[in-house]
C-alpha positions in Angstrom: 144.7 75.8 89.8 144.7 78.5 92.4 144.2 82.2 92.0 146.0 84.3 94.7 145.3 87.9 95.8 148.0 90.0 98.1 146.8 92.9 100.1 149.4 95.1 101.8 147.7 96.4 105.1 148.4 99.2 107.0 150.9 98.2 109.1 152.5 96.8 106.2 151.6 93.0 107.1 149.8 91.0 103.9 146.9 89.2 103.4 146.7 86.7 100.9 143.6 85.0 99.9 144.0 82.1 97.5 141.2 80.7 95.8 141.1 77.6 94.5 139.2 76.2 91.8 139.4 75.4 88.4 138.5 76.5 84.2 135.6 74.4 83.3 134.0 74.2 79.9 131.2 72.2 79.0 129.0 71.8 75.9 126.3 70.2 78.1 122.9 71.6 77.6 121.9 74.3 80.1 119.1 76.6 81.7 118.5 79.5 79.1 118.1 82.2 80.5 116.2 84.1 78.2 113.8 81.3 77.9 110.3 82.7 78.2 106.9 80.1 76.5 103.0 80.0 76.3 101.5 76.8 76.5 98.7 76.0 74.6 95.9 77.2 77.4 97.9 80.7 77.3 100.0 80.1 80.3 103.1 82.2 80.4 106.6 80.2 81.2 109.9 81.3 81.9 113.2 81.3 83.3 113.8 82.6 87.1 117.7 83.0 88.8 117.7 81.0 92.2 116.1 77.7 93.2 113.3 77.6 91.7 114.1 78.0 87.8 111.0 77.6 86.4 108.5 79.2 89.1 105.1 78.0 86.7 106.1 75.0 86.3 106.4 71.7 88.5 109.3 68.8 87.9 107.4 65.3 88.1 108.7 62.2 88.3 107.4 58.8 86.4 107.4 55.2 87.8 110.9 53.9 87.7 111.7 51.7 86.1 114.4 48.7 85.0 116.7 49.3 82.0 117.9 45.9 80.7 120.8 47.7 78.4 122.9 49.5 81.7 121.7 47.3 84.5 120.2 49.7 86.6 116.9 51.6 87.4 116.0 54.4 86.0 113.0 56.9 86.8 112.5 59.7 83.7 111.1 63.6 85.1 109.2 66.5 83.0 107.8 69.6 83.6 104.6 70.4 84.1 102.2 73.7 83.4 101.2 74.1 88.1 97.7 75.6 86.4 97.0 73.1 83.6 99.1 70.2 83.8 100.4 70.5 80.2 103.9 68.6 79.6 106.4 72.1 79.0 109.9 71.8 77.6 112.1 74.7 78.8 114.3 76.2 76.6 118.5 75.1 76.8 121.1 76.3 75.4 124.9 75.1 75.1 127.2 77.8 76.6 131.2 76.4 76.2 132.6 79.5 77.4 134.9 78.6 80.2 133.6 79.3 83.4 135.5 79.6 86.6 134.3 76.7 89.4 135.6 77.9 92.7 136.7 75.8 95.6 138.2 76.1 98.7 139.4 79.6 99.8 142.6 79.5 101.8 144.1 82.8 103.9 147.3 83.9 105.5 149.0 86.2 107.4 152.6 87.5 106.7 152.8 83.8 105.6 151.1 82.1 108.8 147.7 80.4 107.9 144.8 82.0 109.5 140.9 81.3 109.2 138.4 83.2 107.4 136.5 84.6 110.0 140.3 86.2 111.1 140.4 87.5 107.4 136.7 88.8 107.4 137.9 90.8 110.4 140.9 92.1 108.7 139.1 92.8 105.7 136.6 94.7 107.6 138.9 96.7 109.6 141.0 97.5 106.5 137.7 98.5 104.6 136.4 100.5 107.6 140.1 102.6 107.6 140.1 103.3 104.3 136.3 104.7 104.3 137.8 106.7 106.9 140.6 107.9 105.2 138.0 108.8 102.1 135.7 110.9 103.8 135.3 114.3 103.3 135.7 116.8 105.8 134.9 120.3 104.4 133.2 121.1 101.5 134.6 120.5 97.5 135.8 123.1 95.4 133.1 123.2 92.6 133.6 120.9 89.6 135.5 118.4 92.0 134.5 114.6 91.5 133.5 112.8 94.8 132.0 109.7 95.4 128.2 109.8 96.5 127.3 106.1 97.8 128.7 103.8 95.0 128.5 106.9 92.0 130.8 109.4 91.0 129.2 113.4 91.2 130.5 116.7 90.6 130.2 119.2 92.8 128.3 122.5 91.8 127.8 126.0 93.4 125.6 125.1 96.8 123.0 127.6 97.8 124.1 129.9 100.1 121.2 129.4 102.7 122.7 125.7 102.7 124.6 124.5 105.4 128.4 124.1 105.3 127.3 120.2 106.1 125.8 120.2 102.7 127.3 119.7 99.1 125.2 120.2 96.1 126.1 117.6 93.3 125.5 117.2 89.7 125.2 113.2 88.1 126.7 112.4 85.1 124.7 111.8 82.3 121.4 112.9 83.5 122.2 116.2 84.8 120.4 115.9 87.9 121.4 117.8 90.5 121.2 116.9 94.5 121.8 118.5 97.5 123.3 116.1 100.5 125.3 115.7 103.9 129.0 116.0 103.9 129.0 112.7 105.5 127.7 111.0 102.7 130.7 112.0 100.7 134.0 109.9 99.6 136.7 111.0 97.4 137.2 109.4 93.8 139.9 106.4 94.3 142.4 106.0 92.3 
């Protein structure tokens, strides 16, 4: 299955980035994340994003050994408490919501294949163009929204002892209000 995205560039030439990959669902047991234990010394356990899941604990391996009903060797594993050496069962879950298993990415150009660093470049320059084209020159008539880094503000009255480089704005929800550059500004997209 292959999931395809068109972008129409400036010029009005298109990229289009299909990703492969499929729908997988699985009621294999899995990491929880949530998963959080005290051994029996008081040791805290738990579950950590990245490589090293359980960052307490230590994954050892008994002798292996031969298993007369498959035919073939087997060697079994556990965690252990790193401080205490207590055996440690992390918690699992079953999660069968469909999850999305990407593969290969392929690009093109008006139809002609082209490799990803060519599309990273086209991507960049198309990103770089349209920051451009967002960027605010002069200052905002008060109560207009703007874009200040990856938030959406509303511009209040500035102090007049301000430079007309700066733009005082007012986040949503909190009510805090900021004084910044010009340059720092975007407007909203749409």
């Amino acid at each position: 299955m292959a999931r395809t995205t068109t972008i129409t560039l400036e010029d009005d030439s298109v990229l289009e980035v299909e990703h492969d990959g499929d729908w997988v669902q699985s009621d294999m047991p899995q990491p929880d994340p949530r998963w959080r234990a005290t051994d029996s010394n008081g040791h805290e356990h738990y579950y950590a994003e990245g490589s090293d899941r359980y960052p307490t604990l230590e994954l050892v391996f008994g002798e292996p050994y031969w298993c007369e009903d498959c035919r073939d060797e087997h060697q079994d594993n556990w965690y252990e408490c790193r401080q205490c050496r207590e055996k440690v069962r992390p918690g699992m879950r079953i999660d069968s919501t469909p999850k999305w298993i990407a593969g290969p990415t392929h690009y093109s150009l008006n139809g002609e294949p082209i490799g990803k660093a060519r599309a990273d470049e086209i991507l960049a320059e198309a990103w770089r163009r349209a920051d451009e084209a967002a960027k605010i020159s002069s200052r905002p008539a008060i109560g207009t929204r703007v874009r200040l880094d990856d938030v959406t503000v509303t511009v209040v009255p500035t102090a007049d002892s301000a430079p007309d480089s700066d733009v005082t704005v007012m986040f949503d929800g909190t009510g805090a209000m900021e004084t910044v550059s010009l340059a720092r500004l975007r407007t909203v997209r749409r």
